[in-house]
PASEKE-575023 format. One line per field, with one value per atom (N, C-alpha, C): residue in three letters; atom name; x, y, z. Coordinates in Angstrom, 3 decimals, padded with zeros to 6 digits. Example, Ala and Ser with C-alpha at 12.3 -4.5 7.8 and 13.67 -1.06 7.14 Angstrom:
type: c(ALA, ALA, ALA, SER, SER, SER)
atom: c(N, CA, C, N, CA, C)
X: c(013.190, 012.300, 013.200, 012.850, 013.670, 012.900)
Y: c(-005.690, -004.500, -003.300, -002.250, -001.060, 000.030)
Z: c(007.800, 007.800, 007.800, 007.080, 007.140, 007.870)
This chain:
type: c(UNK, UNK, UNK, UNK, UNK, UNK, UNK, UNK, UNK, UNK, UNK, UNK, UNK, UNK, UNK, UNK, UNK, UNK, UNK, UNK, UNK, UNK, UNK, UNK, UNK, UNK, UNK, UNK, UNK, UNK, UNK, UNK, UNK, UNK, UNK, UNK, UNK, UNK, UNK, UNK, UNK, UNK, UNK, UNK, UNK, UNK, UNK, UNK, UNK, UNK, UNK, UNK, UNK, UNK, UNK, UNK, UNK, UNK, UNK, UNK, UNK, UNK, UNK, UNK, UNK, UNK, UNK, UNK, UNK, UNK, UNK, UNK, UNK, UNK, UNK, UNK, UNK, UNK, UNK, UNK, UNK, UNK, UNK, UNK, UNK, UNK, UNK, UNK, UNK, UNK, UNK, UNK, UNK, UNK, UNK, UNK, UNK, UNK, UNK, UNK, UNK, UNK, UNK, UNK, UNK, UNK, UNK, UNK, UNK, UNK, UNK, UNK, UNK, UNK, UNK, UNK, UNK, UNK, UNK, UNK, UNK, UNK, UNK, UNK, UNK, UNK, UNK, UNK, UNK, UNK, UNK, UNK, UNK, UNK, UNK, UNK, UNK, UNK, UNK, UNK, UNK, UNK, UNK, UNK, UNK, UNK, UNK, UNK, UNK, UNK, UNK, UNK, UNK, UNK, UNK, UNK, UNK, UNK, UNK, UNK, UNK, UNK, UNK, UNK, UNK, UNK, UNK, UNK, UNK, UNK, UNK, UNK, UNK, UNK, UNK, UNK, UNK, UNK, UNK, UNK, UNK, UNK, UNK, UNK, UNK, UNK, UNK, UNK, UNK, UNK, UNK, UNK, UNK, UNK, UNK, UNK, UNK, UNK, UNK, UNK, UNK, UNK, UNK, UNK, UNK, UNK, UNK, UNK, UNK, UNK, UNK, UNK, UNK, UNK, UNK, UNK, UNK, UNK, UNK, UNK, UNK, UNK, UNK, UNK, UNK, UNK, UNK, UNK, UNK, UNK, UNK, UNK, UNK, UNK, UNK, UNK, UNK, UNK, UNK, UNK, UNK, UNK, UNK, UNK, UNK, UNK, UNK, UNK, UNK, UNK, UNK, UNK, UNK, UNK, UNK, UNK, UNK, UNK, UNK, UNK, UNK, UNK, UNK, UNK, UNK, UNK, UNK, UNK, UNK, UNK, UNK, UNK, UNK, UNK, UNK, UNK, UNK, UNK, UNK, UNK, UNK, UNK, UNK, UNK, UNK, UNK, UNK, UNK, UNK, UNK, UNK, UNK, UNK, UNK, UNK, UNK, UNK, UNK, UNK, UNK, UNK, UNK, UNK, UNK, UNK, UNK, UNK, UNK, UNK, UNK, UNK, UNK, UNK, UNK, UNK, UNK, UNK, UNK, UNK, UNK, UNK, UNK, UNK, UNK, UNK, UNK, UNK, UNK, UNK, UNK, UNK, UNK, UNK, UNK, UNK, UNK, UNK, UNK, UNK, UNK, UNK, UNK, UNK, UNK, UNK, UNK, UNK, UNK, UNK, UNK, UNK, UNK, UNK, UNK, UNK, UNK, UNK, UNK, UNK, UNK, UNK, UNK, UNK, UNK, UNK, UNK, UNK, UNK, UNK, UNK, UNK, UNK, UNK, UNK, UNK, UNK, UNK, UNK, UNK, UNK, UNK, UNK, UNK, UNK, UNK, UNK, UNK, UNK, UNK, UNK, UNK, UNK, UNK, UNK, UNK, UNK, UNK, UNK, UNK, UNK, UNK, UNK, UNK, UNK, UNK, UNK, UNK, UNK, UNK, UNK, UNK, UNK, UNK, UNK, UNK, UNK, UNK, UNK, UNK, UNK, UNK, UNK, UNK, UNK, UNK, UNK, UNK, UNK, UNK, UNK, UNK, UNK, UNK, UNK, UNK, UNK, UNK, UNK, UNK, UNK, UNK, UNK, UNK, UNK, UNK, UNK, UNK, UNK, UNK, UNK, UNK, UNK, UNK, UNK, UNK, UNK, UNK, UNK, UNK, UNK, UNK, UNK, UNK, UNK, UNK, UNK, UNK, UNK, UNK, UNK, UNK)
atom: c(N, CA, C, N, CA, C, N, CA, C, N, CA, C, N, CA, C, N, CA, C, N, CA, C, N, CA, C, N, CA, C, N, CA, C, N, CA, C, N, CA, C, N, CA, C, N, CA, C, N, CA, C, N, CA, C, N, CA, C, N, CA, C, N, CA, C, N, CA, C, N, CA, C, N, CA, C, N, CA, C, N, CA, C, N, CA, C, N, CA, C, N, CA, C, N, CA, C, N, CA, C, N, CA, C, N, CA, C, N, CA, C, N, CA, C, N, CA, C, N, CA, C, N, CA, C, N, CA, C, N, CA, C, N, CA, C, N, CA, C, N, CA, C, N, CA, C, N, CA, C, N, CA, C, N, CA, C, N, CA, C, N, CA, C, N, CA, C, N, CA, C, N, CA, C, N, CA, C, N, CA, C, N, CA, C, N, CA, C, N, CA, C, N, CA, C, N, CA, C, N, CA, C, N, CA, C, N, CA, C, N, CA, C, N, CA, C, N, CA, C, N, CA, C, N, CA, C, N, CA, C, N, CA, C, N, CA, C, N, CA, C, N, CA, C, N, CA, C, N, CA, C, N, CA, C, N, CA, C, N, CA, C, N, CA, C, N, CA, C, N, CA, C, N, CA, C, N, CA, C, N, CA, C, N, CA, C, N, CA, C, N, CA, C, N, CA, C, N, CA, C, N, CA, C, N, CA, C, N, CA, C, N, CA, C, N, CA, C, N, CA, C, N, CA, C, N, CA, C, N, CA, C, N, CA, C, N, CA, C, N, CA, C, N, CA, C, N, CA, C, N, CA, C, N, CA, C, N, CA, C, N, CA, C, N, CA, C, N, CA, C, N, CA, C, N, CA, C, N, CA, C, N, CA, C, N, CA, C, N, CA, C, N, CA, C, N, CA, C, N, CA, C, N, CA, C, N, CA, C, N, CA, C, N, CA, C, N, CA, C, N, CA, C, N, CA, C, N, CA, C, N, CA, C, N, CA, C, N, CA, C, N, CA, C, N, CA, C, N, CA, C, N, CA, C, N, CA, C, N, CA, C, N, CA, C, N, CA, C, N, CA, C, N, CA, C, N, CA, C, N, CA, C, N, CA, C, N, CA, C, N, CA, C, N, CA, C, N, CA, C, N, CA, C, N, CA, C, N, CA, C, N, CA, C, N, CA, C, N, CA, C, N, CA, C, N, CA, C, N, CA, C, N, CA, C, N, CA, C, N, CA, C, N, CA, C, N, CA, C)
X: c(230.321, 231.462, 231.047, 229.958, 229.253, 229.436, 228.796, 228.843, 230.270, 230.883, 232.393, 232.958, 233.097, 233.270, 232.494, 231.460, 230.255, 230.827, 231.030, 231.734, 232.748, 233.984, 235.125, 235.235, 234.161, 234.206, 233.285, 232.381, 231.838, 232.869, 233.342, 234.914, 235.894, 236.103, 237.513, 236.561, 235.226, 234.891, 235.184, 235.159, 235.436, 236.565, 237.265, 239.015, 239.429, 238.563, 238.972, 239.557, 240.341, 241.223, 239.862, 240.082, 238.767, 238.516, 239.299, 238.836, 238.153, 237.798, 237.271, 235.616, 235.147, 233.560, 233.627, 232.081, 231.629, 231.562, 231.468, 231.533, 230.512, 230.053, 230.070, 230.616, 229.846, 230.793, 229.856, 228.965, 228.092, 228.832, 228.491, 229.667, 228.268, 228.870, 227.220, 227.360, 225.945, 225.414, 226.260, 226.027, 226.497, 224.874, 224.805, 223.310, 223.619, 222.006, 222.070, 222.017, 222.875, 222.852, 222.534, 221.834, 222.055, 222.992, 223.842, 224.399, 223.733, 223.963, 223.143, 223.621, 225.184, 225.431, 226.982, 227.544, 229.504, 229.004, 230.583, 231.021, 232.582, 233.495, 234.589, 235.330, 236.123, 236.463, 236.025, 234.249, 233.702, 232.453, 231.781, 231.039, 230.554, 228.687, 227.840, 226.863, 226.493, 225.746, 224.421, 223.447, 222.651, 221.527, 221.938, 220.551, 219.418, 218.542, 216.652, 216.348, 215.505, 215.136, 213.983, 213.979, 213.718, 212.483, 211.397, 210.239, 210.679, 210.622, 210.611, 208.955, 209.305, 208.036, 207.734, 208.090, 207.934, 207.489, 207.122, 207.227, 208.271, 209.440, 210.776, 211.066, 211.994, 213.117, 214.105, 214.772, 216.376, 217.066, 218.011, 218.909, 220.090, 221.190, 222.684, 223.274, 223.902, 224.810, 226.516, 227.212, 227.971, 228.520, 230.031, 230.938, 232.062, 232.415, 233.908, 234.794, 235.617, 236.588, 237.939, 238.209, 239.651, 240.697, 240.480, 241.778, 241.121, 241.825, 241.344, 241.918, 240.773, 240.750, 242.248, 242.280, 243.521, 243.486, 242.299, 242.561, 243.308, 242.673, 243.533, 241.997, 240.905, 239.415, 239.178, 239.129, 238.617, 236.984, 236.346, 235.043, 234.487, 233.364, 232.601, 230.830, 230.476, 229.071, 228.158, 227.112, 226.625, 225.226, 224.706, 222.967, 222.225, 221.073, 220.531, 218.982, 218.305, 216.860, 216.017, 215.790, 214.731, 213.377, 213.013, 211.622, 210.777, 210.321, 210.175, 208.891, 208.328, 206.636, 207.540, 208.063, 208.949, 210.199, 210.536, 212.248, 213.008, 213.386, 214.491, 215.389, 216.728, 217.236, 218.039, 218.762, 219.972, 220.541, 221.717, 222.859, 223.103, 222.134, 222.234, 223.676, 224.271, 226.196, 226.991, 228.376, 229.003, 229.826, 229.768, 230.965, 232.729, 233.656, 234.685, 235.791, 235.853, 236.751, 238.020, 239.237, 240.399, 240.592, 239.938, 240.208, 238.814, 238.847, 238.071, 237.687, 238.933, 239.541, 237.890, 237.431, 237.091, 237.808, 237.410, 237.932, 237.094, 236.368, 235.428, 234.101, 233.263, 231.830, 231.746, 230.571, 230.824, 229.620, 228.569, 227.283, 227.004, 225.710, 225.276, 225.103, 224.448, 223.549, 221.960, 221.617, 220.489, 219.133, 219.348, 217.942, 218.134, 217.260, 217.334, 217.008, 217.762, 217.688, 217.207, 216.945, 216.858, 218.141, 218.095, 219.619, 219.852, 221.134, 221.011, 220.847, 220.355, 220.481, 221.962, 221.861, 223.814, 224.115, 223.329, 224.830, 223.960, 224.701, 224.980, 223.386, 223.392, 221.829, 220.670, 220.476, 219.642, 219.330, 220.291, 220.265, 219.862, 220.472, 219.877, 218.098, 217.816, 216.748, 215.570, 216.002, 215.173, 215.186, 216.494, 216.039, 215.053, 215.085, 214.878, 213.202, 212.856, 211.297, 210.846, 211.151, 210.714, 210.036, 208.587, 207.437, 208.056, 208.984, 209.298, 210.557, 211.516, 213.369, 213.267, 214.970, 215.364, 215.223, 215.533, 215.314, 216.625, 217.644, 218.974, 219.224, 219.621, 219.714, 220.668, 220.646, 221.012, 222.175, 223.809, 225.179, 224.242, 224.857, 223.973, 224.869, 225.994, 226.584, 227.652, 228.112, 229.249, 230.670, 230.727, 232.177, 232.109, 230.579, 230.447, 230.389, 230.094, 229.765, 230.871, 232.021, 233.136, 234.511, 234.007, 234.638, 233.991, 232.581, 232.044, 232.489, 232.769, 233.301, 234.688, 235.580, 236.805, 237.164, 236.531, 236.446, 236.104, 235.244, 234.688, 235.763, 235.684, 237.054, 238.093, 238.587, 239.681, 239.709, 238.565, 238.063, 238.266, 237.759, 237.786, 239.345, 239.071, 240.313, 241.008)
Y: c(086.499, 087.267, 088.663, 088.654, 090.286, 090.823, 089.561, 089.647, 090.108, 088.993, 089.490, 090.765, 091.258, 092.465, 093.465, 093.535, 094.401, 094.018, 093.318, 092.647, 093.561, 093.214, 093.807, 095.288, 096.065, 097.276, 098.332, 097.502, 097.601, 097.561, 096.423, 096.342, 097.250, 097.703, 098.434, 100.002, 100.130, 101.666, 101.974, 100.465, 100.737, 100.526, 100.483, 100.768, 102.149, 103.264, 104.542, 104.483, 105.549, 105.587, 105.676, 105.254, 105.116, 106.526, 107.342, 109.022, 109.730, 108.854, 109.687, 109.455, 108.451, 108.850, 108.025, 107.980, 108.005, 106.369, 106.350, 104.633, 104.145, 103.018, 102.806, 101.132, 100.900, 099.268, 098.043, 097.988, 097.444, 096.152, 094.920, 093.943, 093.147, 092.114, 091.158, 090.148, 089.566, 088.496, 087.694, 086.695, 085.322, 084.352, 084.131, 083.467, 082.140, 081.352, 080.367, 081.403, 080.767, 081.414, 080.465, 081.132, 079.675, 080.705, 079.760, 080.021, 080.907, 082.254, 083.079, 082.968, 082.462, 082.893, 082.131, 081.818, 081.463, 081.852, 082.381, 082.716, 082.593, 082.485, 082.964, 084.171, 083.380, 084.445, 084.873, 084.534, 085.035, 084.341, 083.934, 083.169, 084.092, 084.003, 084.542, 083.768, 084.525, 083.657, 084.895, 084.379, 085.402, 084.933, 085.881, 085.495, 085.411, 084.631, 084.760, 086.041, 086.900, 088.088, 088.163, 089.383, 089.703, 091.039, 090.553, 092.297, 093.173, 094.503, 096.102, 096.219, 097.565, 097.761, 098.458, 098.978, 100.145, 099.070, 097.478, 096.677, 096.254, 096.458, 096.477, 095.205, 094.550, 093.498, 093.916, 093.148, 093.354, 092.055, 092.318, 090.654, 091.108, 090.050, 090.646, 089.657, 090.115, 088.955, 089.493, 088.146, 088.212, 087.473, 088.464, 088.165, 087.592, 086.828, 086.273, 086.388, 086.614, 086.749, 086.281, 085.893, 084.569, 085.794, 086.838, 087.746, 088.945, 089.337, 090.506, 092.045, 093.080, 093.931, 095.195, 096.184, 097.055, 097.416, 097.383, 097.613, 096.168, 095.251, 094.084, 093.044, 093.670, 093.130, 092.131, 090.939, 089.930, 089.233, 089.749, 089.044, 090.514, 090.758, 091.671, 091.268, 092.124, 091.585, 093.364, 092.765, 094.221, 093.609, 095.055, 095.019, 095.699, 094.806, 095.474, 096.011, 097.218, 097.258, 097.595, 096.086, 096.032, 095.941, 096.784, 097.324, 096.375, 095.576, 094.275, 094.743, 095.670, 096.420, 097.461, 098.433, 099.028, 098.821, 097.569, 096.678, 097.578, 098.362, 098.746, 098.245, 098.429, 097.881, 098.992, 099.287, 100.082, 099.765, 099.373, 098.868, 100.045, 099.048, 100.424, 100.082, 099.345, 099.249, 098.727, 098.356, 097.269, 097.314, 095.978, 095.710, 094.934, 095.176, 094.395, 093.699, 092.796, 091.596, 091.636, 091.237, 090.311, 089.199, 088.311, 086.517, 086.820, 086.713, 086.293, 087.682, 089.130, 089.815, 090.943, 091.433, 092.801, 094.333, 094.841, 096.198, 097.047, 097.195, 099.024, 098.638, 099.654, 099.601, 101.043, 100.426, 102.052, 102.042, 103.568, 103.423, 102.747, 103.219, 103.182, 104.297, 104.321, 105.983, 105.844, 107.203, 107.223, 107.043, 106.686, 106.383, 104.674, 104.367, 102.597, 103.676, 102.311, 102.042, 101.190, 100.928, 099.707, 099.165, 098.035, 097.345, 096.874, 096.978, 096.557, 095.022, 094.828, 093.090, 092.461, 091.633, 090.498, 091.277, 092.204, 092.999, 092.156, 091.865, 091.547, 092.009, 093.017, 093.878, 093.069, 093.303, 092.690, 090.953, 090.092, 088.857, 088.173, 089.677, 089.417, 090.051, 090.778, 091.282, 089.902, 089.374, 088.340, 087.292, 086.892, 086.047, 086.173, 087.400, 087.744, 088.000, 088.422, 089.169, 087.438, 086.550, 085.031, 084.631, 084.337, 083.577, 082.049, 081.748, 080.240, 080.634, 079.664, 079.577, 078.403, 078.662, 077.531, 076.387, 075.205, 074.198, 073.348, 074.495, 073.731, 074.195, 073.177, 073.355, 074.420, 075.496, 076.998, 075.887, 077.284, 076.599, 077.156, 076.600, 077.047, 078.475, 078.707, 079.513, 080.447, 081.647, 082.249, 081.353, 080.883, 079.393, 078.675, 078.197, 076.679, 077.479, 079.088, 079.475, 079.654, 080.157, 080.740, 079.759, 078.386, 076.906, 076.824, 076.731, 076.312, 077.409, 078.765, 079.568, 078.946, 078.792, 078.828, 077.821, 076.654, 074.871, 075.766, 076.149, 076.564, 077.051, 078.573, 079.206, 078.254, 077.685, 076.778, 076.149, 075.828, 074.554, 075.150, 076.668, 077.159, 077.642, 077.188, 077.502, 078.908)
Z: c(014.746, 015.192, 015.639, 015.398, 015.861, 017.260, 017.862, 019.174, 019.370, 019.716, 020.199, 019.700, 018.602, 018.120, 019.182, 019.449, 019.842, 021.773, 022.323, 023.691, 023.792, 023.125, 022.930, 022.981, 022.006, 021.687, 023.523, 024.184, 024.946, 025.846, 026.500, 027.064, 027.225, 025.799, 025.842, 026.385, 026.535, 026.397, 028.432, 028.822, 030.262, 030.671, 030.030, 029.683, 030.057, 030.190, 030.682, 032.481, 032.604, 034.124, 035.031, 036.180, 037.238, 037.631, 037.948, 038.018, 037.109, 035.749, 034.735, 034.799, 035.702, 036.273, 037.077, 037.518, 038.564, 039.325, 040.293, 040.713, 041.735, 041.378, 043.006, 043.255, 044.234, 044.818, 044.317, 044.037, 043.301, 042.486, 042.923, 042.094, 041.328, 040.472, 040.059, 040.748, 040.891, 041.763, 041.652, 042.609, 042.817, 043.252, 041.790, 042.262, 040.564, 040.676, 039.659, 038.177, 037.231, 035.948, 034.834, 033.580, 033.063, 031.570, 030.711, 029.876, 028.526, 028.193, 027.180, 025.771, 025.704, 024.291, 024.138, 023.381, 023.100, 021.875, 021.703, 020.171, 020.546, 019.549, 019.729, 020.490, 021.689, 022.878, 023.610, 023.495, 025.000, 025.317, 026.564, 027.123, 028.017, 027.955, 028.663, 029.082, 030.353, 031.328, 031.942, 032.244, 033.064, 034.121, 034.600, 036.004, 035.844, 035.948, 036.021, 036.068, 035.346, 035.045, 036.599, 036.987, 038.460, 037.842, 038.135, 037.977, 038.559, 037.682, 038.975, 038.900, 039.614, 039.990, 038.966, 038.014, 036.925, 035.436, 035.852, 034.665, 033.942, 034.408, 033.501, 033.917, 033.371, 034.130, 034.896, 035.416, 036.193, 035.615, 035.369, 034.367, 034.922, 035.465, 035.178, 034.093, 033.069, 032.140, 032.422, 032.965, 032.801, 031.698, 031.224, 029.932, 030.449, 029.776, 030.307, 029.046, 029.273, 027.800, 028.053, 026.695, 026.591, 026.599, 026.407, 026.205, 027.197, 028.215, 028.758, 027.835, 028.470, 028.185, 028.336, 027.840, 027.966, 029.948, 030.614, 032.030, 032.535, 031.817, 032.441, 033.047, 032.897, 033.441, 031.646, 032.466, 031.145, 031.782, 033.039, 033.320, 033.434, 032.979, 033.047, 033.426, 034.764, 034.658, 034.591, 033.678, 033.307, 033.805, 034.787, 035.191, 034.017, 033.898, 032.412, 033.274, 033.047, 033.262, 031.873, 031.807, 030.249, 030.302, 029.484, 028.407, 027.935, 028.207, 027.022, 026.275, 026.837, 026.035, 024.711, 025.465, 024.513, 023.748, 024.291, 023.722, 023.590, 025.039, 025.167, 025.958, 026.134, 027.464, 027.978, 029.220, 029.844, 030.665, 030.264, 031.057, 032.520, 033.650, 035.202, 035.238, 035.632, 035.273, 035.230, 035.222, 034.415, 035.712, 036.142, 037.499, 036.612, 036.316, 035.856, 036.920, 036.804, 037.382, 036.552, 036.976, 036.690, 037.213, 036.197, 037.218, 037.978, 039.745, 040.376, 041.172, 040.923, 041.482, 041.275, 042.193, 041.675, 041.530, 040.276, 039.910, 040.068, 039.332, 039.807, 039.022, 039.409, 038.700, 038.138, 036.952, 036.402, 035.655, 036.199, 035.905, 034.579, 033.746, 032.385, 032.035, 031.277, 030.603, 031.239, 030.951, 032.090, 031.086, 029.442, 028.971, 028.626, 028.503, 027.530, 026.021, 025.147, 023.958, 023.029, 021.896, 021.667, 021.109, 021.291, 021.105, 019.877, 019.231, 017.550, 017.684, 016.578, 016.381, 016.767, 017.470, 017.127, 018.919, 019.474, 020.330, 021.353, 022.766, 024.154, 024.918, 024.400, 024.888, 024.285, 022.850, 022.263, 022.359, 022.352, 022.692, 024.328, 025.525, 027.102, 026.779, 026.126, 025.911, 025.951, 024.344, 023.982, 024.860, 025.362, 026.663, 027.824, 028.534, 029.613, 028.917, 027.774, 027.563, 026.676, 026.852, 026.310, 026.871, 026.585, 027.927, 028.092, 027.410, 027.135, 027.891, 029.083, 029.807, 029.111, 029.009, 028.285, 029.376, 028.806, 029.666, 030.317, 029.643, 030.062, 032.097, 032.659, 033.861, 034.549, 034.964, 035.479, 036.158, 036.294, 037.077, 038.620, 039.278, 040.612, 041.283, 041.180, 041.454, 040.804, 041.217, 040.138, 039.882, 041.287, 041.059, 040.112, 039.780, 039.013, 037.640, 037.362, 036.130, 035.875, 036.793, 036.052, 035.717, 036.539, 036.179, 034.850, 034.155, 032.655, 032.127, 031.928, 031.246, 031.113, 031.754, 031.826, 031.041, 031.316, 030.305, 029.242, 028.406, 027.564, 026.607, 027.269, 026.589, 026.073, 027.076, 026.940, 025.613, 025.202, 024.429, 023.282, 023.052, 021.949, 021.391, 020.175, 019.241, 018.672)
């Protein structure tokens, strides 16, 4: 239940009015994802981790959630640039959806951290810095991911 707690609390922090920082147009991919995590109320998915040039990763995980947030955004996709020498990560920024709809993007903070155990960060971390992918077969697109989110959710009680 960590997770979702730790989702939720992340969620509601981009719940602030869109004039209160900075933006840009920046939405998340539409590429193959494969599934990162379910717990109660929310389903994550993420893209094949991409090299920078600085050694870091590039990951986007998107969140989908059974109850949207106080803006009214229940899909959230956050760009992570992770550390995997130093195991940090930093969310470069969080694009939020309603439904299929886009809403706004809204940077990160400008250092990485390391991520607590159980949170959204720490779990895209260990994926993305794993010499081993899972072997389950990636949705090929954001349609087909946000059709298995949606079954998913559904499913859950």
């Amino acid at each position: 239940m960590k997770i979702f707690e730790l989702c939720l609390a992340a969620a509601m922090a981009l719940a602030i009015p869109a004039a209160a920082s900075a933006q840009d147009a920046t939405q998340g991919p539409d590429e193959p994802m494969q599934m990162l995590f379910q717990v109660p109320g929310v389903v994550a998915f993420m893209t094949a981790p991409k090299p920078l040039e600085n050694g870091h990763k590039q990951v986007w995980t998107w969140l989908f959630l059974k109850q949207a947030i106080p803006s009214g955004a229940n899909n959230l996709a956050l760009e992570w640039d992770i550390d995997c020498a130093a195991g940090t990560v930093r969310t470069v920024r969080t694009a939020t959806y309603q439904d299929t709809t886009y809403v706004r993007t809204d940077p990160g903070p400008a250092a990485g951290t390391a991520p607590a155990a159980g949170t959204p960060g720490a779990v895209t971390m260990a994926s993305a810095c794993a010499t081993e992918r899972s072997r389950t077969r990636p949705s090929p697109n954001l349609t087909a991911v946000r059709a298995t989110a949606a079954q998913t959710l559904a499913a859950q009680h």
